[in-house]
KETORLUM-276423 format. One line per field, with one value per residue (C-alpha): residue number from 1; residue in one letter; z, x, y. Coordinates in Angstrom, 2 decimals. Example, Ala and Ser with C-alpha at 12.3 -4.5 7.8 and 13.67 -1.06 7.14 Angstrom:
! KETORLUM-276423
num: [1;2]
residuo: [A;S]
Z: [7.80;7.14]
X: [12.30;13.67]
Y: [-4.50;-1.06]
! end
This chain:
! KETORLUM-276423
num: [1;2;3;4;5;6;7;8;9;10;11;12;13;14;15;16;17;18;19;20;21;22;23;24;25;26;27;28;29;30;31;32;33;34;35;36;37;38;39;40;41;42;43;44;45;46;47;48;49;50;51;52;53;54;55;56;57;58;59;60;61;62;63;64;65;66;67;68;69;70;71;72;73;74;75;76;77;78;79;80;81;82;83;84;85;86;87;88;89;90;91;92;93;94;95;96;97;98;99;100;101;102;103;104;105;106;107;108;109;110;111;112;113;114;115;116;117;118;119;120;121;122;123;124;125;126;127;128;129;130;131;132;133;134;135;136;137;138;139;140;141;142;143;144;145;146;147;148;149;150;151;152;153;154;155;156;157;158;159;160;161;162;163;164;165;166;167;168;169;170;171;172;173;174;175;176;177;178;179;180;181;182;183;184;185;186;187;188;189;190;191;192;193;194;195;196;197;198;199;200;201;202;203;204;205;206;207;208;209;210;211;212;213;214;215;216;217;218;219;220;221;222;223;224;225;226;227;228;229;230;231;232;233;234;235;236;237;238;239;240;241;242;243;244;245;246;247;248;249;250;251;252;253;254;255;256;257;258;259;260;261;262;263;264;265;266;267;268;269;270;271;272;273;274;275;276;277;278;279;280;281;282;283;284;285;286;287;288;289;290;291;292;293;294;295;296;297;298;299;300;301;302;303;304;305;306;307;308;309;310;311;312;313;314;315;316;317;318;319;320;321;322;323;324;325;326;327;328;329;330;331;332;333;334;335;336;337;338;339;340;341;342;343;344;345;346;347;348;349;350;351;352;353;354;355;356;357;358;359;360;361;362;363;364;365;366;367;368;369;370;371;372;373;374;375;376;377;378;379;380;381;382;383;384;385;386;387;388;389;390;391;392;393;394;395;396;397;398;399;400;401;402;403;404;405;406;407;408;409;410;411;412;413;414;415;416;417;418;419;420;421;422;423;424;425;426;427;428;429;430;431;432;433;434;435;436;437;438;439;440;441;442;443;444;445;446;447;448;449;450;451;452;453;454;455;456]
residuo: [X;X;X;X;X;X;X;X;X;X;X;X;X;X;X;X;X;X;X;X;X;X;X;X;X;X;X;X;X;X;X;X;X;X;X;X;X;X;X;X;X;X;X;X;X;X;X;X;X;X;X;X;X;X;X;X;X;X;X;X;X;X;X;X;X;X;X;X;X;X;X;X;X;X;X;X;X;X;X;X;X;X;X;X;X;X;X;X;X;X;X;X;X;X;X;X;X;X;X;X;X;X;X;X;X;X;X;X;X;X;X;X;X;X;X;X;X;X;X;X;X;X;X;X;X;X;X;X;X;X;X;X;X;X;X;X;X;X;X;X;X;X;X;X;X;X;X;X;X;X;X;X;X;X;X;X;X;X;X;X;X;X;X;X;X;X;X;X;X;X;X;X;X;X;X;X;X;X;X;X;X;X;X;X;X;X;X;X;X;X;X;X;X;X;X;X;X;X;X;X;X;X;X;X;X;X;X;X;X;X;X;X;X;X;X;X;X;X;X;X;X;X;X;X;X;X;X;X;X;X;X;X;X;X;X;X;X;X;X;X;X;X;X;X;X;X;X;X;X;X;X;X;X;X;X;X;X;X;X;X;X;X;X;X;X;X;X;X;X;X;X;X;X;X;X;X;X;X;X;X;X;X;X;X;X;X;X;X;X;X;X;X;X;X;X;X;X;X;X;X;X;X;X;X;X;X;X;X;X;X;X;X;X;X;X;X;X;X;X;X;X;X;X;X;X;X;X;X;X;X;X;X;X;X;X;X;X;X;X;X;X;X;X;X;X;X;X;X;X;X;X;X;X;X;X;X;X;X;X;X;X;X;X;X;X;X;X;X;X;X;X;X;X;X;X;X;X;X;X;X;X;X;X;X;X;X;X;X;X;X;X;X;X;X;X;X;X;X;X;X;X;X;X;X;X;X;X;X;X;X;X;X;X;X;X;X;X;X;X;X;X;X;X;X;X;X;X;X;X;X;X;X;X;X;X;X;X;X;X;X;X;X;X;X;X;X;X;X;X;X;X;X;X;X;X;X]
Z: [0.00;-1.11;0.64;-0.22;-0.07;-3.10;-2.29;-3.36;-2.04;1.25;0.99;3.97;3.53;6.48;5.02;7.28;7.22;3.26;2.07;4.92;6.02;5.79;4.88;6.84;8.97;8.62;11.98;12.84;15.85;17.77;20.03;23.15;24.72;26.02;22.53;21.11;23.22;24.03;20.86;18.41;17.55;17.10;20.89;20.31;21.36;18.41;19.31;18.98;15.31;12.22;10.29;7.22;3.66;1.51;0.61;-2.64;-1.44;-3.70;-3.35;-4.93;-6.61;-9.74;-8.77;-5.23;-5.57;-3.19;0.52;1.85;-1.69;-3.22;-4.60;-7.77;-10.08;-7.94;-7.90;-6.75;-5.04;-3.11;0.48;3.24;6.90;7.22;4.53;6.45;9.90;8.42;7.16;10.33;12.27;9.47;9.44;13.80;13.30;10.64;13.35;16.65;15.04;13.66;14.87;14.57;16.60;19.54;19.94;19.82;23.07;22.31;19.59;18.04;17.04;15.70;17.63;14.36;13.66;11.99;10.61;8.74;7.75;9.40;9.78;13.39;15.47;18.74;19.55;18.68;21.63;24.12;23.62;24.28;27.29;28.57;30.06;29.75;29.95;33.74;35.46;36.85;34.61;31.68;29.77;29.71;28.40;25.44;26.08;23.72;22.18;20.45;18.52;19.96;17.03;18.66;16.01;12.64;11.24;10.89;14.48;16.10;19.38;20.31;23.97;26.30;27.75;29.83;29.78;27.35;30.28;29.41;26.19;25.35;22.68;21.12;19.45;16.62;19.08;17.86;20.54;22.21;25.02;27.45;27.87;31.82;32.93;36.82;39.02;36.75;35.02;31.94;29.13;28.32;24.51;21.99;20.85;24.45;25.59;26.04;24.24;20.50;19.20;17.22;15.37;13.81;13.06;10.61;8.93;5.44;2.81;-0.25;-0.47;-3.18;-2.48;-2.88;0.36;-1.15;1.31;0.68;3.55;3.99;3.22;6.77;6.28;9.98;9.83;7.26;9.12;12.46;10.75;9.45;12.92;14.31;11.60;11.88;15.66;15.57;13.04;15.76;18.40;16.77;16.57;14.71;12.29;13.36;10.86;9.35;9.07;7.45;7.64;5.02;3.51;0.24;-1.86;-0.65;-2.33;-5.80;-8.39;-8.52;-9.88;-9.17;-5.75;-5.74;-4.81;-2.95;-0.93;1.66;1.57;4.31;2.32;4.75;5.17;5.18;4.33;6.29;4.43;4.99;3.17;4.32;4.59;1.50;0.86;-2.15;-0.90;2.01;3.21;6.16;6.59;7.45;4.67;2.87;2.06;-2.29;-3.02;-3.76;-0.40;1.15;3.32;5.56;8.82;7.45;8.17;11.30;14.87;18.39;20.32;22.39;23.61;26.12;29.66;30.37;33.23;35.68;37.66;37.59;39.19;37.77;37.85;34.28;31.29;27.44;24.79;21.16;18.08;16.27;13.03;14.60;15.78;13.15;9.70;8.17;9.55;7.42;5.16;7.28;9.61;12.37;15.17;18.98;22.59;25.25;28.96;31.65;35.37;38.61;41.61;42.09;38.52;36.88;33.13;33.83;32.23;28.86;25.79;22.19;19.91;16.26;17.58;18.90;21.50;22.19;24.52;26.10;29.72;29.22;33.25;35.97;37.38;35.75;36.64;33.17;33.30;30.56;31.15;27.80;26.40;28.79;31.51;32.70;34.27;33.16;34.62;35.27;36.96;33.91;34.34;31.86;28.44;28.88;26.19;26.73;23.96;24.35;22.11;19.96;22.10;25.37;28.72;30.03;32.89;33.39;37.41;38.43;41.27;41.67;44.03;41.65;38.13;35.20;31.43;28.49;24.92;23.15;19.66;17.25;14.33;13.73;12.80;14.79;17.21;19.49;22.83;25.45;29.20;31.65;34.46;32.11;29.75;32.61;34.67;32.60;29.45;27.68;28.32;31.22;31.73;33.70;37.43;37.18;34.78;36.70;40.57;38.68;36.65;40.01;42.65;44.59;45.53;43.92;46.55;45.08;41.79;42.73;44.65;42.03;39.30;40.98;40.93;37.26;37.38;35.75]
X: [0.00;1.14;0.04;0.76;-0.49;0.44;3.92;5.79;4.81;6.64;7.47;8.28;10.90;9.67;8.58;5.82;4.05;4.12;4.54;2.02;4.40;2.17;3.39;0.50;-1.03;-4.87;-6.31;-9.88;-11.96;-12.02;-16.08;-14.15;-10.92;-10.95;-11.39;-8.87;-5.98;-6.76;-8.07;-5.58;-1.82;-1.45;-1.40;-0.76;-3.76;-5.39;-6.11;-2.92;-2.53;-4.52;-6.60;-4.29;-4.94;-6.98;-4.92;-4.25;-4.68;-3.27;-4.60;-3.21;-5.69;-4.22;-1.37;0.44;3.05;2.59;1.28;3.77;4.85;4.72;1.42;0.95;-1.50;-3.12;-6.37;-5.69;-8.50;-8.60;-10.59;-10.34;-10.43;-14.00;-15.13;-12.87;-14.74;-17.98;-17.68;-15.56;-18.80;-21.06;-19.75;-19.39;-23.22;-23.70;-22.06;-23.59;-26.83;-26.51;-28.45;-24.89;-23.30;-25.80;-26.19;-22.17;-21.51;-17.36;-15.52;-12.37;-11.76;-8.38;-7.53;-8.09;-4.64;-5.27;-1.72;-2.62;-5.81;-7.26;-11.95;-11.96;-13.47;-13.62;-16.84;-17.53;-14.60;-16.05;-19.23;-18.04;-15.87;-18.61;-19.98;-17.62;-18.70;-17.66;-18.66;-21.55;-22.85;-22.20;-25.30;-25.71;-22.13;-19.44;-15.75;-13.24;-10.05;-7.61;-4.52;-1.38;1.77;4.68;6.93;7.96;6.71;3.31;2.36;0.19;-2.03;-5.77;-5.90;-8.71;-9.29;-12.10;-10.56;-8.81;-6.04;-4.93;-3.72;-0.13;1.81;4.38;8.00;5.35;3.64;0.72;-1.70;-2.16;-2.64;-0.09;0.42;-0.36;-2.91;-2.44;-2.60;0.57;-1.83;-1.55;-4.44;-6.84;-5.52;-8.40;-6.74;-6.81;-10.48;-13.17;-15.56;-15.51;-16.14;-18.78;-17.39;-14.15;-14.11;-11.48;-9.25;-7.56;-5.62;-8.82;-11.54;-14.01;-17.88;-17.03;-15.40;-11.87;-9.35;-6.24;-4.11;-0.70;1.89;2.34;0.02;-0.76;-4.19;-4.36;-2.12;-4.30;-7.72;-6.70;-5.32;-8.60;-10.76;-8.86;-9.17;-13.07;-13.20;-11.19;-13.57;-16.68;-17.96;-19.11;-16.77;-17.12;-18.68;-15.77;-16.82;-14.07;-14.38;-13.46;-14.06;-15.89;-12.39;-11.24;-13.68;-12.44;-13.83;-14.62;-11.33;-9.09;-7.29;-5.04;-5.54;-3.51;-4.05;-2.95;-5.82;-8.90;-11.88;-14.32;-18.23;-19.49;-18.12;-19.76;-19.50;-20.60;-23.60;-24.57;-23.49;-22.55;-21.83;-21.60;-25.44;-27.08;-31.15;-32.28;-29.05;-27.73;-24.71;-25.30;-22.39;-21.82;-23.19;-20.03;-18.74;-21.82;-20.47;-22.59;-21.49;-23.49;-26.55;-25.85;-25.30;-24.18;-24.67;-27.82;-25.91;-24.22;-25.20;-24.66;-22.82;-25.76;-23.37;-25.38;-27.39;-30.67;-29.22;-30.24;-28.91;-30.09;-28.00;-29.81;-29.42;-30.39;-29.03;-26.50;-25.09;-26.38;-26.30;-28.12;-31.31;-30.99;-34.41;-36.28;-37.77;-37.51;-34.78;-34.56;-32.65;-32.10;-32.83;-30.60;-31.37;-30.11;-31.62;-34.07;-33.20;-35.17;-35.32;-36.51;-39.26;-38.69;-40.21;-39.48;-40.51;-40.43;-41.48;-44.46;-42.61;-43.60;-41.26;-41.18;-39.53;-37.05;-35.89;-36.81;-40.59;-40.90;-43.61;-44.15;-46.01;-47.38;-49.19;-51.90;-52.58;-55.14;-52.90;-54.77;-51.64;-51.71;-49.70;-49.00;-46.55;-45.51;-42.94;-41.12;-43.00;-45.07;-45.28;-45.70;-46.97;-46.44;-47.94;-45.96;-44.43;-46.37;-44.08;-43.35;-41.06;-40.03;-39.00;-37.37;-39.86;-38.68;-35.96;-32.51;-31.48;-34.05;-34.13;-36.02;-35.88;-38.03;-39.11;-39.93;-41.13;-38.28;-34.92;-34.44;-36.95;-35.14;-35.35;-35.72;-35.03;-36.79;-35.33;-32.02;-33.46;-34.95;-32.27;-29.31;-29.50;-26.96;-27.17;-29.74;-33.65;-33.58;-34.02;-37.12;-38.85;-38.03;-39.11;-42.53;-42.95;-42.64;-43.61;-40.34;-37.39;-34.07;-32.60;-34.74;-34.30;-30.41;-30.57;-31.37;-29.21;-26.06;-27.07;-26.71;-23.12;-24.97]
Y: [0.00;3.61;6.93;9.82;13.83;16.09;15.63;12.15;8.76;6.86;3.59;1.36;-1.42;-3.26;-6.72;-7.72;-4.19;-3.84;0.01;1.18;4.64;7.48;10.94;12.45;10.11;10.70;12.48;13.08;13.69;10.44;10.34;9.82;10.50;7.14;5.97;8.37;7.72;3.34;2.40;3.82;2.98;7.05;8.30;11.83;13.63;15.23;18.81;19.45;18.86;20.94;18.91;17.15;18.13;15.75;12.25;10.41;6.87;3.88;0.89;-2.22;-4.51;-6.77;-9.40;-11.08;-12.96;-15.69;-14.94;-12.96;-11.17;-7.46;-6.48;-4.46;-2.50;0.44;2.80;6.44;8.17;11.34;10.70;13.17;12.62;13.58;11.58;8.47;9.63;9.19;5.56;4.55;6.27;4.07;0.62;0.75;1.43;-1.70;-4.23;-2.76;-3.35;-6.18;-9.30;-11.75;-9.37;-8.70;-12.69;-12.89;-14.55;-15.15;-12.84;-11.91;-8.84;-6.31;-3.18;-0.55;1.26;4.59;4.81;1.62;2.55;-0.10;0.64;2.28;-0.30;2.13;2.32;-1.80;-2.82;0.25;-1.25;-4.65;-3.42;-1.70;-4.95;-7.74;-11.27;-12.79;-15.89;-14.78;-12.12;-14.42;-14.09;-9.98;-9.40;-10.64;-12.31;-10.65;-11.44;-9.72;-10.32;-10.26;-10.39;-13.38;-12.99;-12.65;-15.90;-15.14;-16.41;-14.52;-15.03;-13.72;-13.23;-12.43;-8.75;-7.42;-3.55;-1.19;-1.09;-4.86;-2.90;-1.83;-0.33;-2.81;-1.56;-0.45;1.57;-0.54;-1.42;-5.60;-7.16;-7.54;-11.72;-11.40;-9.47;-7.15;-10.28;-11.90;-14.40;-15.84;-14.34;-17.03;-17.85;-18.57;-21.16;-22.93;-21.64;-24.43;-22.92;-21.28;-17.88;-17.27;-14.00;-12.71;-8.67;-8.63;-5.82;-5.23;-3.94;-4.95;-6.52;-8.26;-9.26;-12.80;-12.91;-12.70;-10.47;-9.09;-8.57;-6.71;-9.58;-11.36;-13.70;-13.22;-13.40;-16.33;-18.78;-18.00;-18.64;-21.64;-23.03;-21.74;-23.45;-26.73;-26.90;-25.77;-28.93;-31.21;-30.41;-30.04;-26.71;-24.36;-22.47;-18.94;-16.20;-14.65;-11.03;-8.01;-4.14;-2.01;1.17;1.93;2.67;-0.71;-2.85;-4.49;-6.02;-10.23;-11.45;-8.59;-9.38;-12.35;-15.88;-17.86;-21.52;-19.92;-17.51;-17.62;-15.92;-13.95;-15.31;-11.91;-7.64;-4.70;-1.88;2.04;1.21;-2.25;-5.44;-7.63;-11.61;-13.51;-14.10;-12.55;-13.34;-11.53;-9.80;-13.57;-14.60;-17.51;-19.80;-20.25;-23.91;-25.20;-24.12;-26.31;-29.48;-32.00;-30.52;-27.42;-29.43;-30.58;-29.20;-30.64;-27.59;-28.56;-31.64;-30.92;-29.35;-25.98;-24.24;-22.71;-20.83;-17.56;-15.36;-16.84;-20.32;-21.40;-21.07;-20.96;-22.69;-21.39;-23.56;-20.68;-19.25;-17.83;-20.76;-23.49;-21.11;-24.18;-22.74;-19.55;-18.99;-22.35;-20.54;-23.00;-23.50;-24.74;-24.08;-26.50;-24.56;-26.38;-25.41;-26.16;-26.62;-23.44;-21.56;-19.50;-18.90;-15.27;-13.53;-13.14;-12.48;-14.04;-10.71;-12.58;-16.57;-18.80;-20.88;-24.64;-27.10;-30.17;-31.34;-33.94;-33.98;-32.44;-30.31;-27.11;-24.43;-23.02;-19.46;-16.70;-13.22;-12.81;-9.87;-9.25;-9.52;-12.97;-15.12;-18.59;-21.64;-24.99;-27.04;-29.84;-32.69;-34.86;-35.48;-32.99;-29.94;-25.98;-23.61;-19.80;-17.36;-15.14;-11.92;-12.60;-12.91;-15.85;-17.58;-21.22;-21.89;-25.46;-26.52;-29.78;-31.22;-31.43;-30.05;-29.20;-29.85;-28.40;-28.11;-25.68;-25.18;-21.90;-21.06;-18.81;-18.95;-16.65;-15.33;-12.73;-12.99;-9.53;-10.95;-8.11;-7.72;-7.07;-5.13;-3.03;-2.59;-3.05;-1.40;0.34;3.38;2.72;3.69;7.06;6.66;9.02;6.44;3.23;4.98;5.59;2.75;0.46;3.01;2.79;5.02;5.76;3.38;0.25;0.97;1.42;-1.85;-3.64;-2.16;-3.17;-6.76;-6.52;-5.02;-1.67]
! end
């Protein structure tokens, strides 16, 4: 990659950061200071500098010679920093809204690098950092990884963080994790967690719409997805949707960026106008038929018992498009509900689904409020089914003597799910004081009670 202003082009000789000097690296107004000075490899704080004059951007897009070889053939475009600022702010918006990212559970995801003009991904990690996933709070927040560079082979590590303070600046003064975290203990690595990601936010150099990525010559990110992908195989799960960033300029042409074995292609592309896959229904990506494998078809996920180590002592496992993409378009998909002793699946309501289920161990008191606020119940054991109509709030509590199972079924394949007493009391940002004290009829000291059980 060449950038340059009006003046003549830099070129960096450094092999495993391919011609990425900038003359004038591109500076905007970053939406937070935390944001501006954590979540970017340039630290110096930007009031101090003018704004930079508009920049000729080359972008290569016609030949690579082998994975870690010089690319050639380039597009010149001018793109200022405002213009930049607005698709960063644009794409953030695409993924925070998007229906694979609120139901991420586990994700990967790069610390944006402005000098490299890598999308900003700020505000996605502040989001996610807001309220980190933790052993008891497990179902309200997200566990995140991020890539850490070991050396100059192309090995590279994604290690957990719960706060932009795990992050340091390298000899690169590009931002990672540090490999121990305050107490001296070792980062959970990805690659040795028990349980997968579901999403990869990945960055750049090009890109084309059938999921082909061109990166800047390490191969880092390559030779990490493939490790990942082989080890999801070993174990079983579900290949994680691949999902890349990049702005409007970096988007090729079919055909024109290289293709190497070595090369991972991405499932899906967010964009500042949408998101785009070689085919996308329901804003889900669809995988090209002659991608299409058995394993596509079939999913182990609701097998195994959950961990109900929380504060409502159940726990949901969805076999939902999300986590079985073989359900995209049927309109049909399933959970399993484990509960310990006492849990509660809270009440909850499934906005786009009918719900019916069945007991497969345990005593269950199964509950619904209508429409017409009439409460309806009954206490159901093994065999027995449950319907719940479409939107209405419902509960399930274990009233038996040891641990609970269900499976339930919806017409959906993908039927949403908004659990109250989170979505009342820990929102992001939260419900106003003033409407909560009303809405129950209690004082600021309730409604602050209660708030702090959720971590909010």
């Amino acid at each position: 990659m060449v950038v340059t202003t009006h003046d003549q082009p830099v070129h960096n000789s450094d092999n495993h950061r391919t011609e990425r000097t900038l003359l004038h690296p591109l500076r905007y107004p970053a939406p937070s200071t935390l944001q501006r000075t954590s979540l970017h490899c340039d630290h110096e704080p930007i009031k101090t500098r003018a704004a930079p004059p508009p920049i000729l951007i080359s972008t290569p897009f016609s030949s690579k010679n082998g994975p870690s070889g010089p690319e050639s053939g380039r597009i010149s475009r001018v793109w200022t920093p405002t213009q930049r600022s607005q698709e960063d702010n644009a794409i953030q918006s695409h993924v925070l809204e998007a229906p694979w990212f609120k139901s991420s559970k586990r994700l990967c995801a790069y610390i944006s690098c402005s000098a490299l003009r890598e999308v900003d991904t700020s505000k996605v990690l502040s989001k996610i950092l807001q309220n980190p996933a933790n052993d008891g709070h497990s179902q309200m927040g997200k566990m995140l990884y991020v890539p850490r560079v070991q050396d100059r082979n192309s090995h590279m590590r994604m290690l957990n963080i719960s706060s932009i303070d795990d992050l340091i600046a390298n000899s690169m003064n590009i931002l990672e994790p540090a490999p121990v975290d305050a107490d001296g203990k070792e980062r959970e690595d990805v690659m040795l967690a028990d349980n997968p990601v579901d999403l990869l936010l990945l960055p750049g150099l090009a890109f084309d719409k059938s999921g082909r990525r061109l990166g800047r010559g390490g191969g880092y990110y390559d030779t990490f997805l493939m490790k990942y992908q082989e080890l999801a195989n070993e174990r079983k799960w579900k290949q994680p949707l691949l999902v890349a960033l990049s702005y409007s300029l970096q988007i090729m042409d079919d055909g024109d960026i290289p293709v190497t074995p070595n090369d991972v292609r991405v499932d899906a592309l967010v964009t500042p106008s949408d998101l785009t896959a070689s085919l996308s229904v329901n804003g889900f990506p669809c995988k090209p038929a002659t991608n299409v494998t058995s394993n596509d078809f079939f999913f182990d996920g609701l097998s195994q018992e959950a961990n109900t180590s929380n504060i409502f002592g159940s726990t949901v496992t969805a076999g939902s498009v999300l986590t079985f993409p073989g359900l995209n378009t049927l309109g049909i998909s399933m959970n399993r509900v484990d509960f310990a002793p006492g849990g509660l699946n809270p009440p909850h309501v499934h906005p786009r689904s009918t719900e019916s289920g069945v007991v497969i161990e345990g005593k269950l008191l199964v509950g619904f409020v209508s429409t017409g606020n009439v409460f309806y119940s009954k206490i159901i054991t093994a065999g027995q089914m449950f319907v719940i109509p479409k939107g209405l709030v419902h509960f399930q509590l274990n009233v038996g003597e040891g641990k609970a199972l269900a499976f339930t079924a919806f017409n959906s394949q993908l039927p949403g799910v908004e659990v109250l007493p989170i979505t009342l009391f820990a929102s992001t940002p939260p419900i106003p004081n003033d409407v909560l004290t009303k809405a129950f009829q209690v004082g600021d000291d309730v409604i602050n009670s209660i708030k702090s059980k959720f971590g909010s």
